[in-house]
Structures are given as structure tokens and as C-alpha cells.
Steps between C-alpha positions, in 0.01 A plus 500: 500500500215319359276317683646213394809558607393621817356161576835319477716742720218485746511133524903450493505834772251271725650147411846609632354717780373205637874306528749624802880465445475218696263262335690608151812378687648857463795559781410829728754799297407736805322776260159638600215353334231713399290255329329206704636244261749406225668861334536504121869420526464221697204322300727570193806295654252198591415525148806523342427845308607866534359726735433725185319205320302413791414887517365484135328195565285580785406845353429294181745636296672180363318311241487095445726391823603141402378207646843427709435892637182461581590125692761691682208778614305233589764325719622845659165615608364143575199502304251173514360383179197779474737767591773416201173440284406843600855632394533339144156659452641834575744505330388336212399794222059411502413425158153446332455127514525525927241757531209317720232474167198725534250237442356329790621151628291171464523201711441229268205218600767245563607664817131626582448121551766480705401752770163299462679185603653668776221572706621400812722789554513849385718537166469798227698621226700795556640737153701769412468819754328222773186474317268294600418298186344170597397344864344198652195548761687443805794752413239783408320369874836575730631745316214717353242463197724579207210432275268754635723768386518709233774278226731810538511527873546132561876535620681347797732782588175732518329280684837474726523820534187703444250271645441536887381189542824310383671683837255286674509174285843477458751379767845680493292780261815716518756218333249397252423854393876591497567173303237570243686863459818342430288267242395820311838643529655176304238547253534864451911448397388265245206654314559893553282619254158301639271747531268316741746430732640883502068573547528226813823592674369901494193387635620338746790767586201681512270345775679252644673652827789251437595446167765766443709400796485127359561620166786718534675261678564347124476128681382252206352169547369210281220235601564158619425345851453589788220481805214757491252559821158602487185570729182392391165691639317110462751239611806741676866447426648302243833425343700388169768420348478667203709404142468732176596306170540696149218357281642307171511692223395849637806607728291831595191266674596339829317240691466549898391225696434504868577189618370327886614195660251248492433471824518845662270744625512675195401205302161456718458884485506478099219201514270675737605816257394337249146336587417802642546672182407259207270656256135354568388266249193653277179417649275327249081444522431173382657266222508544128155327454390680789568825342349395174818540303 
């Protein structure tokens, strides 16, 4: 079984492990169960295939499933939107044109401006693999100086995951961290042969205590809202509602913003953030004349 392979039956194995009889709607039949979840049998009659076609599928031995089969998967192992995403990419056969392209990405001045004009809260651009491609001076504040890193090492899952001080600046650190896993996971099924993300998931496999627990639990995940906590060393707690939009015309670029109400705490702890930390104007001696320009 290629690795390929591998990665679907993994993911249907823990996708209908995770479903009892009873939430499928499954009457008791009195037999032993040996597996904690769904058997093959019984995930094939909530989809409406053979046990034997089931079989191939999850070993990835049945090629192009149609798109009513793969609907009726969906349904039987109650998949959410990432999760059927996740499947299609599976099972699609990878071909050239979806390989992640080896060049590096560029955020275009347009939305460079934008994070500019957003300088009352922390926003950034995220890309493929959770780099780190663009941020405003408040995000790289609460979160950590992207910018002072090397270009290559400016990623949000390492700095999740690898950095100690995110265990400390980040509220909830374990569902974050877990949720940026799944992140990586969605991205992995749909570029498989993206080198740098291979390089950053064995890294992390590597030195993050974690990650392989996370990761083999094949859960996928995709950005969009949510509330995110974090501690401050300057001005304590604070806490957003976060919303990720897909940037126009570049659906591999996505635009987090971490959003306050107006008048909370957090709001007067991102003020006194930020006069504490505004860059210094340049000190000048004396005017132009002065100076004998």
C-alpha cells in the first residue's frame, strides 16, 4: 500500500471509529464488537455499497468513486464540510497542476495596505503550510515577532508548536495547537507532493512532544471563526473573536483578523499596547536652514 493509499484507509478507519451503532441509528444485532465504532459492514449499509466495495475502498483499491458514492460516504460517516473536502482529495488521483508550486508566495501591496489600515487590532496573512506571509504590528506584538525571523521559519504551526513561549501566550494552548494540526492535515490531503510541508510536519513529528498523537488522529480542519485567548507579559489577558476570509484572487492566502469589542478590556489593553509600543519618531537637531542644507 502506498502511502497514499494508506492515508485514505487511515482516515475512513478513524472517521467511522468515531460513530457508535447508536448515533448511526444502527439497531443492537447482539454480536460482539471488537472495534470501538462503526464495522466495515455496517458503514457499507449506511452507504448503500458492498461490504467488498467498501473493503477496496478504504484500503484504496477502487479508483474514481462517483460523486453519488462519495455523498453517500459522506452521509454514512457524518463528515462536516473539511472532512468530505478531505475525502474528495483522497481519493482524487493528484495530478501536476495541484502540486503546491515551488516558488515562494507574495502578498501583493494591495493587502499590505490593508493590514496597515488595520492597526487597531492584530491581523496577518496566513499561506499554504501556515506560513506566516504578511502581519500588522499589533498581531506580530500578541502573538510573537514574525518579522524578526528568519523568512523560512516564520510559520504559525511552529510557532504553535515548537515555541515555548506560545504555551504561555496562548489561552486553551492545547485546542489551538491541536486545531492548527488538523489545519496541516487538510492541507497535506490536498497538496501531497509539497515538499515543505512534508520538511514541516517531520520536524515537527520530530520535536514537538504532541504532534503525532494529533496527527494520527487524521482529524482535518479548515479556518474560519472562532474566539482565540491570549496572555500578554505588558497588559495581561485578552480576547477575540477571530474571522479568517480567503483573499480574492489567491485562494492559497488567507486573511486573519482578531477582532475586540469596542468597549472591552481588551480594547483598552490594545491602546495602552499600542502607545507603549509605537516606534519613536526620529530625533532631528535643528531645521533645514539650521543644518545648512
Amino acid at each position: 500500500m502506498d502511502d497514499r493509499s494508506r492515508e485514505l484507509a487511515d482516515f475512513l478507519r478513524t472517521r467511522r471509529g468515531r460513530i457508535t451503532p447508536d448515533q448511526a441509528g444502527l439497531p443492537a444485532d447482539g454480536r460482539v464488537r471488537r472495534v470501538p465504532g462503526l464495522r466495515r459492514d455496517e458503514a457499507a449499509r449506511l452507504a448503500g455499497v458492498s461490504t467488498e466495495y467498501y473493503t477496496r475502498l478504504e484500503q484504496g483499491r477502487a479508483q474514481n468513486p462517483s460523486p453519488e458514492v462519495l455523498e453517500a460516504l459522506a452521509r454514512a460517516l457524518q463528515l462536516d464540510a473539511a472532512e468530505r473536502e478531505h475525502l474528495t482529495d483522497l481519493l482524487a488521483r493528484p495530478a501536476p497542476a495541484r502540486r503546491a508550486p515551488a516558488g515562494p508566495q507574495r502578498v501583493r501591496p494591495g493587502l499590505h495596505l490593508m493590514l496597515q489600515t488595520l492597526d487597531h487590532v492584530p491581523a496577518f496573512i496566513l499561506g499554504r503550510r501556515t506560513d506566516v506571509l504578511a502581519s500588522n504590528r499589533l498581531a506580530r506584538e500578541v502573538l510573537t515577532d514574525f518579522d524578526a525571523l528568519p523568512a523560512t521559519r516564520r510559520n504559525l504551526a511552529r510557532y504553535y508548536l515548537l515555541d515555548p513561549e506560545a504555551r504561555v501566550r496562548v489561552g486553551d494552548w492545547k485546542r489551538i495547537a491541536a486545531e492548527t494540526v488538523a489545519i496541516l492535515r487538510l492541507e497535506a490531503g490536498r497538496h501531497p507532493d509539497d515538499r515543505r510541508l512534508a520538511d514541516l510536519i517531520g520536524e515537527l513529528t520530530l520535536k514537538s512532544p504532541e504532534f503525532s498523537a494529533w496527527w494520527n488522529d487524521h482529524r482535518v480542519l479548515r479556518r474560519t471563526h472562532g474566539t482565540k485567548h491570549y496572555h500578554h507579559p505588558l497588559v495581561g489577558d485578552l480576547t477575540f473573536s477571530y474571522e479568517s476570509f480567503q483573499v480574492p484572487g489567491d485562494a492559497e492566502q488567507t486573511l486573519c483578523v482578531y477582532n475586540v469589542e469596542p468597549s472591552s478590556d481588551t480594547a483598552q489593553a490594545l491602546r495602552l499596547l499600542t502607545s507603549w509600543t509605537a516606534p519613536q519618531p526620529t530625533e532631528t537637531t535643528g531645521t533645514t536652514e539650521e543644518r545648512g542644507a
